[in-house]
Structure formats: structure tokens, C-alpha cells
C-alpha positions in Angstrom: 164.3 174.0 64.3 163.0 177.5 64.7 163.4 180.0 67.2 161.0 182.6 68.8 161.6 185.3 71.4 157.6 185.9 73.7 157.3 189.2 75.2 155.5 187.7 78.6 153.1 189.9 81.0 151.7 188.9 84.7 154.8 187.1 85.7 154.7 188.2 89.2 157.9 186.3 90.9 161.4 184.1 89.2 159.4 181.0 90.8 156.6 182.2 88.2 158.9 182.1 85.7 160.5 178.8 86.1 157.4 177.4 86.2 156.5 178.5 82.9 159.6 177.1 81.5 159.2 174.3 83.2 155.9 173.7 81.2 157.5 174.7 78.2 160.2 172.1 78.0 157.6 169.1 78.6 155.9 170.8 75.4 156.0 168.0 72.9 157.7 170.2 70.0 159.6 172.1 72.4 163.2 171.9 71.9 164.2 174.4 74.6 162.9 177.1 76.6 164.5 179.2 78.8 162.3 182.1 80.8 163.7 185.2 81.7 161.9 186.8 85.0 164.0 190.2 84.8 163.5 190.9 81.1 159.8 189.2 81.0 161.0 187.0 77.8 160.7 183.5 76.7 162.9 182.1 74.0 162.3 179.3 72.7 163.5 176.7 70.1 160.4 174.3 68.8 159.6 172.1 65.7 157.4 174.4 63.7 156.3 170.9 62.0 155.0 169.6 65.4 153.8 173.0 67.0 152.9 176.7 66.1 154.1 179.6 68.0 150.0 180.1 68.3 150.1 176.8 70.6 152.9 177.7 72.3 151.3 181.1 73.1 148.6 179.2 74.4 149.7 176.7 76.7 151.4 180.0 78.5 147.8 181.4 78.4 146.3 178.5 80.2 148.5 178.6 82.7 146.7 182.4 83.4 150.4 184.4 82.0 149.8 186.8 78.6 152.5 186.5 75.7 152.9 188.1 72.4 155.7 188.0 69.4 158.2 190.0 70.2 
């Protein structure tokens, strides 16, 4: 398992938040995710052999939130 740590932009409310990490746990790959409203971060354990941080960046793009390595 690998770990990654998104800087996350446009998160407007905690609701917004959870919903994102919501989303990210029912990410086939996704071990764990756990959004943090008050710091704007997302960190996230995944599968590298199953998905990329590139896909994980965009599935939080489709859902209209910006992330970036931090």
C-alpha cells in the first residue's frame, strides 16, 4: 500500500469534505481516505497496482474540487 497526502482547493463547507471522502473510500484501489475540511487535505492509502494518484486526483476533479501533491 502507498500513501499520499492532496493539497485540496474549493472545498467550501465539512459536508463538502465528507463527501469527498465518502467518494474516495468507494474508489476501487482505495484503502482509506480521510478528508480534512480545516487543513484542506486528503490522505489517503491506495493500491498503486490498481490506481494512480493521477486517477485519484481525478475523480476529486469530477466531482468540481481541485487537488495537487502535496
Amino acid at each position: 500500500m502507498e500513501k499520499l497526502v492532496l493539497q485540496l482547493e474549493n472545498l467550501a463547507c465539512p459536508v463538502c469534505a465528507q463527501n469527498v471522502g465518502v467518494m474516495l473510500n468507494k474508489t476501487k484501489g482505495v484503502e482509506q481516505a480521510e478528508v480534512f475540511f480545516n487543513t484542506s487535505k486528503a490522505k489517503i492509502t491506495y493500491d498503486a497496482e490498481v490506481i494512480s494518484p493521477a486517477q485519484i486526483i481525478k475523480a476529486i476533479q469530477k466531482m468540481g474540487y481541485n487537488a495537487k501533491l502535496k
